[in-house]
C-alpha positions in Angstrom: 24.4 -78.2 -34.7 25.2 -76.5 -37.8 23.7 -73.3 -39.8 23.5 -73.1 -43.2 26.0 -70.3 -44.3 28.2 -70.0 -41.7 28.5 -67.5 -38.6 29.3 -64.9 -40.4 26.1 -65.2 -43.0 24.1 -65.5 -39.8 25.4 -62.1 -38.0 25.0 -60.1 -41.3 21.1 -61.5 -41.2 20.8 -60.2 -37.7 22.5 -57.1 -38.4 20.3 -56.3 -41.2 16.8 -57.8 -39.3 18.1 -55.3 -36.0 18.3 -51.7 -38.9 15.0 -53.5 -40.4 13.5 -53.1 -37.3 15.0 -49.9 -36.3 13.8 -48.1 -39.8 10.0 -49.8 -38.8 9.9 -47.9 -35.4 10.4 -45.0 -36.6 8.2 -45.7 -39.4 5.3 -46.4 -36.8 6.7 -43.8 -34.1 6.2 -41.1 -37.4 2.5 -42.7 -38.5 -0.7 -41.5 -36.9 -3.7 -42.9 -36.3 -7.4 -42.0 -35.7 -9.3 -43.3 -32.8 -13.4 -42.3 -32.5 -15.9 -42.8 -30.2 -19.6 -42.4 -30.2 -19.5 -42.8 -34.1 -17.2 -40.1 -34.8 -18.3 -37.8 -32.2 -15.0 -38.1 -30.9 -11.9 -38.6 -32.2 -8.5 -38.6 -31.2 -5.3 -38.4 -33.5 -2.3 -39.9 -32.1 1.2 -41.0 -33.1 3.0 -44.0 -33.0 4.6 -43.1 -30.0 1.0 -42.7 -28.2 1.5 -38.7 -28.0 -1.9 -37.3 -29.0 -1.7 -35.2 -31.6 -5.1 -34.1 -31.9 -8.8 -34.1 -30.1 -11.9 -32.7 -31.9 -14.9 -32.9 -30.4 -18.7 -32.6 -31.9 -20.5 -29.5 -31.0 -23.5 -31.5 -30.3 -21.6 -33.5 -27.5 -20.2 -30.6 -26.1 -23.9 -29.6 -24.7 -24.7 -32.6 -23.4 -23.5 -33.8 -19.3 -19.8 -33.7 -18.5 -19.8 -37.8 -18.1 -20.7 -38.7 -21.5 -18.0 -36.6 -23.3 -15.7 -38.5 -20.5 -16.5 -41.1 -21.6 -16.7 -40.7 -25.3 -13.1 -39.1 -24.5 -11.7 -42.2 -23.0 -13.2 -44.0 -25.4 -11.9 -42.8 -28.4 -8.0 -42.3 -26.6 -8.3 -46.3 -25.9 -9.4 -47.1 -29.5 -6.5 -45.2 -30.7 -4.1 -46.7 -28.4 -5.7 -50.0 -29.6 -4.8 -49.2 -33.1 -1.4 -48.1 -32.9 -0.4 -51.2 -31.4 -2.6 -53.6 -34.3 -0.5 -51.1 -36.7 2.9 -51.9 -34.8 2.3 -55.7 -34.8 1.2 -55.5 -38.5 4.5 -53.8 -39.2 6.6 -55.9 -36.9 5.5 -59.0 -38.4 7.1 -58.7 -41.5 10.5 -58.4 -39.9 9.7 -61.7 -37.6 8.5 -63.8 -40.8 11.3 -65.9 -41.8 12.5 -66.1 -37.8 11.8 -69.5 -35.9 10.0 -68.2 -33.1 7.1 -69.5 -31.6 3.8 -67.8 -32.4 2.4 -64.4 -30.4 6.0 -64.0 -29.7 7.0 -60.0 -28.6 10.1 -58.6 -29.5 11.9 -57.3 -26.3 12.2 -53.5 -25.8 9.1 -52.3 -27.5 10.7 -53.8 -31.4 
């Protein structure tokens, strides 16, 4: 088996895919999101690193039964979570293009 380029063009590639990746997480760990619920009733702002940043709530929901702002709470927290990890595998797939792995592949280690 041979690679084009030698050994040594092949660690520099990996070296500079690995500080590629590194710069991304902290791209995405810095970003925030918005999740909502109940069409904005709820929303939830929350880093890339899932810490959330920030819950506002409707007055309107506030004087309506305990269960549906639960609800609308977990709601919103899960739609967040949901779209910092489309936002991580958006970013992420720009440092796998190019790699021959198979598809749906997950880096190790959160990458």
């Amino acid at each position: 088996m041979t690679f084009k380029g030698g050994l040594g063009d092949i660690m520099a590639q990996a070296q500079q895919m690995q500080q590629k990746a590194q710069a991304i997480q902290e791209e995405i760990a810095n970003a925030e999101v918005l999740g909502e619920a109940g069409a904005g009733l709820v929303t939830v702002n929350m880093n890339g690193r899932h810490d959330v940043i920030r819950v506002t709530v409707d007055p309107d929901v506030l004087a309506e039964d305990k269960s549906m702002l639960e609800d609308l709470l977990a709601a919103a927290v899960n739609d967040a979570v949901r779209r910092v990890e489309a936002m991580r595998e958006e970013k992420m797939a720009d440092v796998m293009s190019g790699l021959p792995v198979p598809s749906g592949f997950k880096m190790p280690f959160g990458l």
